[in-house]
PyMOL CGO cylinders between C-alpha atoms (Angstrom):
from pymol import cmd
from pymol.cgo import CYLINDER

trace = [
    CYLINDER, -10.01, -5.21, -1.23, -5.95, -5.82, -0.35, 0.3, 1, 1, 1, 1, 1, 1,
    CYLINDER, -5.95, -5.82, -0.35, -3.72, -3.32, -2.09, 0.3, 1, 1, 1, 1, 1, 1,
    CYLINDER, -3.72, -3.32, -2.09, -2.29, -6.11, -3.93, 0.3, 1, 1, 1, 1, 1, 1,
    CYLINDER, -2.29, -6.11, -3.93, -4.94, -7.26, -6.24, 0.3, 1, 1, 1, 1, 1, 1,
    CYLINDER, -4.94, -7.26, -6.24, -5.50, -3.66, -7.44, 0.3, 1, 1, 1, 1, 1, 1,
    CYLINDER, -5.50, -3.66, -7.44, -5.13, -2.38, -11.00, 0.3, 1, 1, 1, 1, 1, 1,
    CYLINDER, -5.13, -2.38, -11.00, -1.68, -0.99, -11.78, 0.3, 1, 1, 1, 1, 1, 1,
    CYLINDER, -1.68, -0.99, -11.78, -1.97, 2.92, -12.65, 0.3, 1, 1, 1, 1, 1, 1,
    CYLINDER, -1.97, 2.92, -12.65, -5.10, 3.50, -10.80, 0.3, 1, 1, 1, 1, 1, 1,
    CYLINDER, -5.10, 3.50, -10.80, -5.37, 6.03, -8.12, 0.3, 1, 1, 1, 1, 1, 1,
    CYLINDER, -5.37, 6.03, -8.12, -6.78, 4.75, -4.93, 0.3, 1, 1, 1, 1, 1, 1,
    CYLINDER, -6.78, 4.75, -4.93, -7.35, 6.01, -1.44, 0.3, 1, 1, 1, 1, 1, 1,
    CYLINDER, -7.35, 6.01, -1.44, -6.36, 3.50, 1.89, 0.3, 1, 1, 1, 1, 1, 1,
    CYLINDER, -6.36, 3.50, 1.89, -9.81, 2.17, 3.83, 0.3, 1, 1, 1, 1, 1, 1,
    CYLINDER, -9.81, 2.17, 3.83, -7.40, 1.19, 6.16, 0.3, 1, 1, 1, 1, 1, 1,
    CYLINDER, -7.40, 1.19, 6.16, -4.27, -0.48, 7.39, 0.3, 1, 1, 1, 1, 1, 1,
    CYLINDER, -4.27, -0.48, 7.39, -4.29, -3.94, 9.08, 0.3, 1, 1, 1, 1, 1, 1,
    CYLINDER, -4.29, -3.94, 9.08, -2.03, -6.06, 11.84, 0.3, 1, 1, 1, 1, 1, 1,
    CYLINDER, -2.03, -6.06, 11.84, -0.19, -5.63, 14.54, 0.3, 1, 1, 1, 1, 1, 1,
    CYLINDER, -0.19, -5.63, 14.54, 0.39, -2.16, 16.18, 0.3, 1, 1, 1, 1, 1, 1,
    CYLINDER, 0.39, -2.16, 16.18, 4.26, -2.43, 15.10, 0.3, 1, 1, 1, 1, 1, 1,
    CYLINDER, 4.26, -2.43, 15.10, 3.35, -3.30, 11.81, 0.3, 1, 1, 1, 1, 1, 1,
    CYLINDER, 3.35, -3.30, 11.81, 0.38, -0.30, 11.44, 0.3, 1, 1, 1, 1, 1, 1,
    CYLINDER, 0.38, -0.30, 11.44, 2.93, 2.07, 12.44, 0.3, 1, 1, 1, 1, 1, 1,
    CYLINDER, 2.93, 2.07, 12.44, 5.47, 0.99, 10.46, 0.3, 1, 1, 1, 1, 1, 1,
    CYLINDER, 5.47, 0.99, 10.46, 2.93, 1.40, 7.62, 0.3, 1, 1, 1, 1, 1, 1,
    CYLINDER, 2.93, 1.40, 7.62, 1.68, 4.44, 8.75, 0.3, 1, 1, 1, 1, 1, 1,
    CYLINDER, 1.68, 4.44, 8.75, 5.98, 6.29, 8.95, 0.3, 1, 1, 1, 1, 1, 1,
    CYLINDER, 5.98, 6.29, 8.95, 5.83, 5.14, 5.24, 0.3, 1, 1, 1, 1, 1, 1,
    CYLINDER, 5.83, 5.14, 5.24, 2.91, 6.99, 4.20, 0.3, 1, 1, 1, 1, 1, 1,
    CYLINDER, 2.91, 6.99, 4.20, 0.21, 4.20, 4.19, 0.3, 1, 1, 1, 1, 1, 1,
    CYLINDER, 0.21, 4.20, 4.19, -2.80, 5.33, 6.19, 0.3, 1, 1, 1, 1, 1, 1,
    CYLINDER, -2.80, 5.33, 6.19, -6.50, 5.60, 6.33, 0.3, 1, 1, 1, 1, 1, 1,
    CYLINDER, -6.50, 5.60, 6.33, -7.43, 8.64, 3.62, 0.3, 1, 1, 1, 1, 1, 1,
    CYLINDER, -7.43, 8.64, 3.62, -4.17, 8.38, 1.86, 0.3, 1, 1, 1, 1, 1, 1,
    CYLINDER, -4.17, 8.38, 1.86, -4.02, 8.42, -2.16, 0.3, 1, 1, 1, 1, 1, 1,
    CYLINDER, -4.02, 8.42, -2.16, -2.05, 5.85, -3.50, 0.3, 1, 1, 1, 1, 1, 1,
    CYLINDER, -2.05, 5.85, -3.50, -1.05, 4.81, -7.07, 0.3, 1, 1, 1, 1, 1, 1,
    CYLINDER, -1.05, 4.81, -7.07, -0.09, 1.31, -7.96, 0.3, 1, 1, 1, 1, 1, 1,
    CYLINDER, -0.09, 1.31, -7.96, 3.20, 2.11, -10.56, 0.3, 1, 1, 1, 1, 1, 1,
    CYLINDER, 3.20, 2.11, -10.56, 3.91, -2.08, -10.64, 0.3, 1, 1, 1, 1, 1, 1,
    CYLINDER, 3.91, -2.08, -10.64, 3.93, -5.40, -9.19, 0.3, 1, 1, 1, 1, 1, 1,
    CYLINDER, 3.93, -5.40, -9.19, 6.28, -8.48, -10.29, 0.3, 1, 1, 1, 1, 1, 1,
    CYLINDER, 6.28, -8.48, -10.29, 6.20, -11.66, -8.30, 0.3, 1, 1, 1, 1, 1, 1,
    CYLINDER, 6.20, -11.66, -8.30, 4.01, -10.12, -6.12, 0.3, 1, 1, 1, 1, 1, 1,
    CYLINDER, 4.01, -10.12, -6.12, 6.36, -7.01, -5.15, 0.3, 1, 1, 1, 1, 1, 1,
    CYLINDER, 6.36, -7.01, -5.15, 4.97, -3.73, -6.09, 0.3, 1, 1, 1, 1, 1, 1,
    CYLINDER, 4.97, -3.73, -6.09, 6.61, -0.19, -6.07, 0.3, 1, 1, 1, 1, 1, 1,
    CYLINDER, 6.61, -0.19, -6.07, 3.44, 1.80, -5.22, 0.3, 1, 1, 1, 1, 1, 1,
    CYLINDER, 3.44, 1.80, -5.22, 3.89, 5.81, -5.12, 0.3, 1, 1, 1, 1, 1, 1,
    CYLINDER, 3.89, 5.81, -5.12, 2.27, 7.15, -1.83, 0.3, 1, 1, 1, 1, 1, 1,
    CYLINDER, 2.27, 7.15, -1.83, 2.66, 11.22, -0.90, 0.3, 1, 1, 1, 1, 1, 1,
    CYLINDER, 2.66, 11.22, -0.90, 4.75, 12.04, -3.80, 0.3, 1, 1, 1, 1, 1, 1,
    CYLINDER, 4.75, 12.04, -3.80, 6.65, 9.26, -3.09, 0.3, 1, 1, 1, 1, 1, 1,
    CYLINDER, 6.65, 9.26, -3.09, 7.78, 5.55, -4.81, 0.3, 1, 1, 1, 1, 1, 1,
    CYLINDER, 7.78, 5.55, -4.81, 8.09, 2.83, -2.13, 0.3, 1, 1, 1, 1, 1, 1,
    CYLINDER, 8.09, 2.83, -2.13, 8.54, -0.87, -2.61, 0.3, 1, 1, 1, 1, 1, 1,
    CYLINDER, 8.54, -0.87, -2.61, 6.77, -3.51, -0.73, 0.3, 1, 1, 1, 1, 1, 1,
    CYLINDER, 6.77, -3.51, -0.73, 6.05, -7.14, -0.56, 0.3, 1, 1, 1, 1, 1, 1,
    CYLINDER, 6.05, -7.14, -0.56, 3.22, -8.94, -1.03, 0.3, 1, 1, 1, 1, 1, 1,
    CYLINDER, 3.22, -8.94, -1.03, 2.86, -9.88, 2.54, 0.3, 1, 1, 1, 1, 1, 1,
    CYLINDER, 2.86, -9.88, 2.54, 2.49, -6.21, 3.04, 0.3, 1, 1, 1, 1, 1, 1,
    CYLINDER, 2.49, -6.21, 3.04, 0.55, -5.34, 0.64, 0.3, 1, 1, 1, 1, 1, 1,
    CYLINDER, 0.55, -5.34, 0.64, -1.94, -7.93, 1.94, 0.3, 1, 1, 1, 1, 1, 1,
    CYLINDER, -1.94, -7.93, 1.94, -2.86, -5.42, 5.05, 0.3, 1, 1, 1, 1, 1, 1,
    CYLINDER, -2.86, -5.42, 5.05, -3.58, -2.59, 3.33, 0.3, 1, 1, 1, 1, 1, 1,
    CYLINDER, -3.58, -2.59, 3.33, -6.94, -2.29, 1.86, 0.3, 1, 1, 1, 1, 1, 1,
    CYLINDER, -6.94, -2.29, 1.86, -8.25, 0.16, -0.60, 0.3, 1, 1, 1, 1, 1, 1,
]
cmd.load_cgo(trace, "trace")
């Protein structure tokens, strides 16, 4: 399922990362890839602030869309 229909304070691991190479490597610098625990600390409007190795990043919705969990 996309990252951004899952339950806020769950920990999760990435299946994988979606799109086009520039936008899996983007991803990927930020922390998101295949194997990777995430956390989901909250969403509003569909933004969410999602804490990935230790850290708290912000992304959109449309991002959130290509990574599955």
């Amino acid at each position: 399922m996309p990252l951004y229909v899952a339950p806020i304070g769950e920990k999760l691991t990435i299946a994988k990362v979606k799109g086009k190479e520039e936008t899996v490597r983007f991803l990927g610098n930020l922390g998101f890839v295949s194997g990777a625990d995430i956390e989901v600390v909250s969403e509003s409007g569909g933004n969410m602030i999602v804490n990935v190795k230790g850290s708290r990043i912000a992304i959109g919705k449309d991002m959130a869309k290509r990574i599955y969990i």
